[in-house]
C-alpha positions as CSV (number, residue, x, y, z in Angstrom):
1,X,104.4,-9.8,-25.1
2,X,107.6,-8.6,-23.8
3,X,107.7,-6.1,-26.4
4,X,104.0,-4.4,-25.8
5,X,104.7,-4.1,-22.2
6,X,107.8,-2.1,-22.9
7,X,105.9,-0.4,-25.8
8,X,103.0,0.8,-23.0
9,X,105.7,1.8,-20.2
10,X,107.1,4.2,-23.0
11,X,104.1,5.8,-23.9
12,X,103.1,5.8,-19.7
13,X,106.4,7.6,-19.4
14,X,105.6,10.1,-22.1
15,X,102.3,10.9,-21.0
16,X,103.7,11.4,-17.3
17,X,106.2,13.8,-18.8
18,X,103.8,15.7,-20.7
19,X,101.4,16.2,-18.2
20,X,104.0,16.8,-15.1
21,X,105.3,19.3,-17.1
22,X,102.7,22.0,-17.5
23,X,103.0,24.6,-15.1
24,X,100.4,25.2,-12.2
25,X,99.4,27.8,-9.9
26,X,97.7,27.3,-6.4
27,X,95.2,30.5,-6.5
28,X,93.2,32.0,-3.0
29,X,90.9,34.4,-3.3
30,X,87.8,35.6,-1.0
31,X,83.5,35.4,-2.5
32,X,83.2,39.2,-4.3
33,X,86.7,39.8,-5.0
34,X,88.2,39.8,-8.4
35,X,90.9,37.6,-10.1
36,X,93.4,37.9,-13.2
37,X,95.2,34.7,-14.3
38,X,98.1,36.2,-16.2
39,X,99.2,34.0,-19.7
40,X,102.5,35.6,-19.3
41,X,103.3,36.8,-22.8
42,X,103.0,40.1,-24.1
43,X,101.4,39.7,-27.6
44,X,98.6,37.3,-29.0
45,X,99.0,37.8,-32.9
46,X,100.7,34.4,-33.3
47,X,99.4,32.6,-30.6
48,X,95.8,31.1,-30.0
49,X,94.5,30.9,-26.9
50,X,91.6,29.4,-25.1
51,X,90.5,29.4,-21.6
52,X,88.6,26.0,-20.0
53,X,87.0,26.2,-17.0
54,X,87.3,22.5,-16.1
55,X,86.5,21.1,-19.2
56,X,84.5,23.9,-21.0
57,X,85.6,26.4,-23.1
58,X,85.0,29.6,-21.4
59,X,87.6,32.4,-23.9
60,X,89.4,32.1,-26.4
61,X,91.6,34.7,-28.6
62,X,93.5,34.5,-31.6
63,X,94.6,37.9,-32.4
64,X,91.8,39.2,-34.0
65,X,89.3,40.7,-32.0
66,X,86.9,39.4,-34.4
67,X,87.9,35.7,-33.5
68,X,87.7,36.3,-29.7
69,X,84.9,35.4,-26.9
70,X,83.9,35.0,-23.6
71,X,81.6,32.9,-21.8
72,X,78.2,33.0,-23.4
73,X,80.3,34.3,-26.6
74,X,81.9,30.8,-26.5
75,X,79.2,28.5,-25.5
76,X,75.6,29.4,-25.9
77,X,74.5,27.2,-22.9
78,X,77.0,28.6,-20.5
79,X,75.7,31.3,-18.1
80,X,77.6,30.5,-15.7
81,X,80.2,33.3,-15.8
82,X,77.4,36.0,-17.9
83,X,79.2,39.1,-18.1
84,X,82.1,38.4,-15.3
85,X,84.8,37.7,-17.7
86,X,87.3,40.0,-19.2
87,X,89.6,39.2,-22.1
88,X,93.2,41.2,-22.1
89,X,93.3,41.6,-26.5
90,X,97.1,42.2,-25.8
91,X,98.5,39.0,-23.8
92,X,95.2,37.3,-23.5
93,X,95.0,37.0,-20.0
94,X,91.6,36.4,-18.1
95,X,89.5,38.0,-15.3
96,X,87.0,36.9,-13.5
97,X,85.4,39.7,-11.8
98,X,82.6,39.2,-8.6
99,X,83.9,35.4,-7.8
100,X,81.7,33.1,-6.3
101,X,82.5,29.5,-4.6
102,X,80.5,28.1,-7.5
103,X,83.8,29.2,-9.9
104,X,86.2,27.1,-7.7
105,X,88.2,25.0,-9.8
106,X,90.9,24.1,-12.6
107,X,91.5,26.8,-15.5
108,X,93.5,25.6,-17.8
109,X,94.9,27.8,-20.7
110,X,95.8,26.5,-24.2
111,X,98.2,28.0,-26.5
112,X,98.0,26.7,-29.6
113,X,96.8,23.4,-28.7
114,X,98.9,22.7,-26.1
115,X,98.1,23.3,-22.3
116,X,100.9,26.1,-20.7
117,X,99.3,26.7,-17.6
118,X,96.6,25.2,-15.2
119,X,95.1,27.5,-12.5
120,X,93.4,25.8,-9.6
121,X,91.5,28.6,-8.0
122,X,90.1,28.0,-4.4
123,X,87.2,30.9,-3.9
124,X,86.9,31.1,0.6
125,X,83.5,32.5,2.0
126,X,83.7,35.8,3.4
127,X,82.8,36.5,7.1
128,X,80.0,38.7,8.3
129,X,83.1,41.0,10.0
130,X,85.4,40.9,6.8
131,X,82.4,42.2,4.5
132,X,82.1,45.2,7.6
133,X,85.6,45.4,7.1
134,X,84.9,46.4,3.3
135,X,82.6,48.9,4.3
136,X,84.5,51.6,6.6
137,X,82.9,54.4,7.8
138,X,84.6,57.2,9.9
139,X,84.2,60.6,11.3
140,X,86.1,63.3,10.0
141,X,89.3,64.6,10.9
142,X,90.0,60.9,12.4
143,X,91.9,58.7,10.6
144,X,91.3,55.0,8.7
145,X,93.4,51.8,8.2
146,X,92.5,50.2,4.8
147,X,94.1,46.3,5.4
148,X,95.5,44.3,2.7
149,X,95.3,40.8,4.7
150,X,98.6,39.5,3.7
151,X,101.4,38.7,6.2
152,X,103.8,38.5,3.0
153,X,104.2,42.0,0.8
154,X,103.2,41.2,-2.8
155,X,103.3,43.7,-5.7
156,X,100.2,45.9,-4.1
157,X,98.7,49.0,-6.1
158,X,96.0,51.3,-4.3
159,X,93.6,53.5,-6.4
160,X,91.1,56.0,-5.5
161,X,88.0,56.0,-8.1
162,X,90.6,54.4,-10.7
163,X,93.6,57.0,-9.4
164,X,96.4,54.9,-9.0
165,X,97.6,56.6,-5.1
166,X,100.1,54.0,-3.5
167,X,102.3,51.2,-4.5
168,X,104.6,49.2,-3.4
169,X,106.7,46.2,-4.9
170,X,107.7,43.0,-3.2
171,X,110.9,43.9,-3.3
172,X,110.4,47.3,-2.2
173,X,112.2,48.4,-5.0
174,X,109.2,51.0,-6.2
175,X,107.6,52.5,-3.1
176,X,105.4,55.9,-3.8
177,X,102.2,57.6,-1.9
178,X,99.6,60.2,-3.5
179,X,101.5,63.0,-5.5
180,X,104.8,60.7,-5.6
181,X,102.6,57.8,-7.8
182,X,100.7,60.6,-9.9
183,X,101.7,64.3,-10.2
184,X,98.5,65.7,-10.3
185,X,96.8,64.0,-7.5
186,X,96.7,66.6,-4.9
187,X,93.8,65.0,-3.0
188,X,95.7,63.1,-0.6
189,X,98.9,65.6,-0.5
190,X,100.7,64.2,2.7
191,X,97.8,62.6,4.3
192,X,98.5,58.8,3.0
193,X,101.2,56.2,4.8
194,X,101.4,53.3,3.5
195,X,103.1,50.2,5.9
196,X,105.7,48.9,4.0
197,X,105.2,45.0,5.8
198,X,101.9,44.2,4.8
199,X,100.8,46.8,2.4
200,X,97.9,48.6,4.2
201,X,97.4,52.0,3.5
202,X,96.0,54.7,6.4
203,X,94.3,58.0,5.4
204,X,94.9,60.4,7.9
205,X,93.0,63.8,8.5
206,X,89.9,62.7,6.6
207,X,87.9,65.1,4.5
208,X,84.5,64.7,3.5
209,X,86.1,64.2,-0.4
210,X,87.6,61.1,0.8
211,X,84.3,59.3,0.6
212,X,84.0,56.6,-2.2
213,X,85.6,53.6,-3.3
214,X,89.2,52.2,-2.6
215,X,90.5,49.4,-4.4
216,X,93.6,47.3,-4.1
217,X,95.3,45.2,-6.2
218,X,97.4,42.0,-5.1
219,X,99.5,40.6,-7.8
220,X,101.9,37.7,-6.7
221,X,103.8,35.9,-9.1
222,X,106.5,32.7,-8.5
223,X,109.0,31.5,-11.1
224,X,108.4,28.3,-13.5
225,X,112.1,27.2,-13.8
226,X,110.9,24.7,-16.8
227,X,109.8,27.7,-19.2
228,X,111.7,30.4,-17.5
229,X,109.0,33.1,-16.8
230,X,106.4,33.7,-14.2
231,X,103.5,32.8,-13.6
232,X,101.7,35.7,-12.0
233,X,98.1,36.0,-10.3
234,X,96.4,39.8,-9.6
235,X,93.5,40.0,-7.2
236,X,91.2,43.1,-6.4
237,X,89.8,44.0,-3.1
238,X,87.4,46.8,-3.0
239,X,87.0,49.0,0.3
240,X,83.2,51.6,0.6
241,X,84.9,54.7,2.9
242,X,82.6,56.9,3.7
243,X,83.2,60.1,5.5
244,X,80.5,61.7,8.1
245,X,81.4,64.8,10.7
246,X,82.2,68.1,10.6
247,X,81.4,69.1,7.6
248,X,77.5,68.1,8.4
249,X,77.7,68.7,11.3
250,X,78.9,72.3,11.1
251,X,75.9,73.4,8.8
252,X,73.9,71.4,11.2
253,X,75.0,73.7,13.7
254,X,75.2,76.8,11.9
255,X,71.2,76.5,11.7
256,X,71.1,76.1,15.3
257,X,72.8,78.9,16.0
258,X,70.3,81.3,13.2
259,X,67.1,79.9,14.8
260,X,68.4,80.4,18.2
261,X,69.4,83.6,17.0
262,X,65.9,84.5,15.3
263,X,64.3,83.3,18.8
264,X,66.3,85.6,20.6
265,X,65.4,88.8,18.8
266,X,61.4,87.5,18.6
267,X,61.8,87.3,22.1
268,X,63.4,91.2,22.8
269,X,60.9,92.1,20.1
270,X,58.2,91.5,22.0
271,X,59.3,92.5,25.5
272,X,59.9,95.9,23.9
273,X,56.3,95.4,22.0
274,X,54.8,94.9,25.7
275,X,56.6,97.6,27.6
276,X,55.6,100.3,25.2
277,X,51.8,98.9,25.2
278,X,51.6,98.9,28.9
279,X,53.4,102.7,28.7
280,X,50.5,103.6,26.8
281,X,47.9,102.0,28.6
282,X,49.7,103.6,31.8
283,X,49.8,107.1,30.1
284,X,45.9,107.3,28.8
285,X,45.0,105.8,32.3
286,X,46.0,108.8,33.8
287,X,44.5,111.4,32.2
């Protein structure tokens, strides 16, 4: 008897071990933003992965394209993530793009049969005022504040219609805005500041070219001091900016101006019409 109960405290222990030893991440992100859990390698050709949501497989990869899938891909009778997932080929890491609340949970990554990694994501609703907040709309010539949300700077990446046009790193270490991130982006040429606290970028001077999407990307990362690497986490905000002013308004104003303009000369057109009709009138009167 003696011997059994030690026996099951041993295995107790090992299972305790095990389990307390995979490394998990606490993950926030809003309803309608975009998430990448990271796997933390760089290459997949000796590794199999698979991706559970809960308890389901949801992607899997095992260096051959061929051998990979994704939601539906993996399980016929899962819709539940149709056409939001994206597999990296390379390290095999997984977004879910458009979250809802219904994809809070555990995700739990396997490589080659063991779990490295459990994610448990936490998707918050978004307020009537933060989805305004997405949607921006200014006059031109004014200026607009594009807000990351974060008190604590992450690793944060702007892009303009896929244009990468700001960074900045945590550590501050890598710090650019519009020409200084990509040579040939003259769009924004000293019209961008970016606040090196929180991340938010302001567009100053706006054109009417500045209209369209903005997206920002969040990646925060914290150290696993059991497998010595980083687990990191990449989320993506998208901001609608759209442009209105002087540029309509100028054209608008321009045909003001021609029909006023076209009055103006109907009008002396027909005073001079009437004066030389009552000057005949006048003249054939008379004699």
């Amino acid at each position: 008897m003696g011997v059994l109960f030690i026996f099951l405290l041993a295995g107790s222990f090992l299972l305790y071990q095990g389990t307390s030893g995979v490394d998990t991440e606490g993950v926030s992100v809003k309803e309608g933003d975009s998430v990448t859990l990271h796997t933390g390698v760089q290459k997949t050709q000796q590794s199999s992965m698979k991706w559970y949501f809960n308890t389901t497989r949801i992607a899997q990869i095992n260096g051959i394209k061929s051998k990979s899938c994704t939601d539906v891909q993996c399980n016929e009778g899962t819709e539940k993530f149709r056409g939001r997932l994206k597999l990296d080929h390379q390290t095999g890491s997984l977004t879910i793009m458009n979250i809802t609340n219904l994809d809070d949970g555990e995700y739990k990554l396997k490589i080659s049969s063991y779990i490295e990694k459990i994610f448990s994501v936490s998707v918050h609703d978004v307020s009537a005022a933060e989805r305004d907040e997405m949607k921006r709309k200014v006059k031109e010539g004014e200026s607009v504040t594009l807000d990351t949300g974060v008190v604590k700077i992450h690793h944060i990446i702007w892009a303009f219609h896929d244009t990468l046009i700001a960074e900045i790193t945590g550590n501050q270490s890598k710090i650019c805005t519009d020409v200084q991130c990509n040579e040939v982006n003259e769009r924004f040429r000293d019209r961008l500041k970016l606040d090196h606290q929180t991340g938010s970028l302001t567009i100053m001077n706006t054109r009417n070219t500045d209209s369209g999407e903005y997206t920002l990307k969040i990646i925060s990362s914290s150290s696993s001091l059991r497998r010595r690497r980083s687990i990191s986490v990449s989320s993506v905000k998208s901001f609608d900016v759209t442009v209105i002013g002087s540029g309509r308004s100028s054209g608008f104003a321009a045909g003001i101006s021609v029909a006023v303009l076209l009055v103006c000369v109907a009008a002396v057109a027909a005073v001079i019409y009437r004066r030389r009709r009552n000057f005949r009138n006048g003249k054939h009167g008379r004699t």
